[in-house]
C-alpha positions in Angstrom: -5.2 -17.4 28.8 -8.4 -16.0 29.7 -11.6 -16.8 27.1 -14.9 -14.6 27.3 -18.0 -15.8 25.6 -20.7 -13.1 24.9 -24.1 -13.9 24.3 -27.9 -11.9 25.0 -27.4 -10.0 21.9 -30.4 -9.7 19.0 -33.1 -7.5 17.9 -35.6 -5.5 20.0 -37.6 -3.2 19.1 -36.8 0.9 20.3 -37.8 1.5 24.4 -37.4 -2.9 25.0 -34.6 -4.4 27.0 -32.0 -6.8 26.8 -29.9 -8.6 29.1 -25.7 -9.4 28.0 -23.6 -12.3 29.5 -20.1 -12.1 29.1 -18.8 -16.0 30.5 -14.8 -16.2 31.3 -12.9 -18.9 31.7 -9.1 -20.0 31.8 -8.5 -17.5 34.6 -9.2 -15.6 38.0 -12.2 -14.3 37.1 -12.2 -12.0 40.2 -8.4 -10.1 40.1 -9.8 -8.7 36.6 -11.6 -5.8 35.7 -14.7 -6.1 33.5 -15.7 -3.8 31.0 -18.7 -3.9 28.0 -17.5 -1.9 25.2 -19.4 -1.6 21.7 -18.9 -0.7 17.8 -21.1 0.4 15.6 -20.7 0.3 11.5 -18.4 2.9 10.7 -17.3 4.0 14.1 -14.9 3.1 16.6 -15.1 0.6 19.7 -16.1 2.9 22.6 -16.3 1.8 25.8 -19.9 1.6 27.3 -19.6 0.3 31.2 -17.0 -1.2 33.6 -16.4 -2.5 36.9 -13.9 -3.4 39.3 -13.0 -6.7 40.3 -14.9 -6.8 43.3 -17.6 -5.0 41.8 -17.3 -2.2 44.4 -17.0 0.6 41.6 -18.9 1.2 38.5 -18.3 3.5 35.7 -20.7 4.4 32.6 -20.2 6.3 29.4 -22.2 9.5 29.8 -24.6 8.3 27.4 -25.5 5.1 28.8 -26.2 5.9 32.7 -29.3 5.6 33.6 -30.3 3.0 31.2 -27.3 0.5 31.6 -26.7 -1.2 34.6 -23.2 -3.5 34.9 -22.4 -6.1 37.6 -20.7 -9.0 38.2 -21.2 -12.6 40.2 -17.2 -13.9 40.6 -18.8 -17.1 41.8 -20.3 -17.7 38.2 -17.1 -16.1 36.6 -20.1 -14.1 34.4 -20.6 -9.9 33.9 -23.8 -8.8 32.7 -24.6 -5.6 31.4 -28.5 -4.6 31.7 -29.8 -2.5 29.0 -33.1 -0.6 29.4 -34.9 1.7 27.5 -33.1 1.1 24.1 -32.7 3.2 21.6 -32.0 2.7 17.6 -28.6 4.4 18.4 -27.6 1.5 20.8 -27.3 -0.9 17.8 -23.7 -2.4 17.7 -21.8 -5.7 18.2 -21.0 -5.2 22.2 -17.6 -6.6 23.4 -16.6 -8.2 26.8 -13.7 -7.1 28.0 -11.2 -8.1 30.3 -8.1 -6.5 32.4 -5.9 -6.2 34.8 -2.1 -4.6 34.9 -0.9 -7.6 32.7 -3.4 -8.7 30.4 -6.2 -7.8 28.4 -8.5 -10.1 26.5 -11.6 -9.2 24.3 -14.3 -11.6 23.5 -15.9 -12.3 20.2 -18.7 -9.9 20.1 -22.7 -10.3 20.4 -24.8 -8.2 18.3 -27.7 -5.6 19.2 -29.6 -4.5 17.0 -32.8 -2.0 17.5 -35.3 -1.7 15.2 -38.9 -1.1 14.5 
């Protein structure tokens, strides 16, 4: 049983940054796939960035690259996911997510919110 611990979230104001950690433990950090996905009020989950278990391989929803940077560090069993240049639109509880061809575990959520 794998547990992910978000945290970064909280309110910034439009064009600042902020910096997620997802924290995993009760697994092999490194044989899963990491992915950041969000929900905002009223819509559904969508995901937002992953990366491979190695971290050789990135993929971002069309909306976020650019701005959004995810990666990795297996030897702190941690993914981040680097937002820049945020926008009131961005505002959502982001997810960490976890997977590989067995299992797939979500964390608890950290909100973003983005605000003048």
């Amino acid at each position: 049983q794998v547990q992910l611990v978000e945290s970064g979230g909280g309110l910034v104001q439009p064009g600042e940054s902020l910096r997620l950690s997802c924290a995993a433990s009760g697994g092999t950090f490194s044989r899963f796939t990491m992915s950041w996905y969000r929900q905002a009020p009223g819509k559904e989950r969508e995901l937002v960035a992953s990366i491979t278990s190695a971290g050789g391989s990135t993929n971002y929803a069309d909306s976020m690259k650019g701005r959004f940077t995810i990666s990795r560090d297996n030897a702190k069993n941690t993914v981040y996911l680097q937002m820049n240049s945020l926008k009131p639109e961005d505002t959502a509880v982001y997810y960490c997510n976890a997977r590989n061809v067995f299992y797939l575990y979500w964390g608890q959520g950290t909100q973003v919110t983005v605000s003048s």
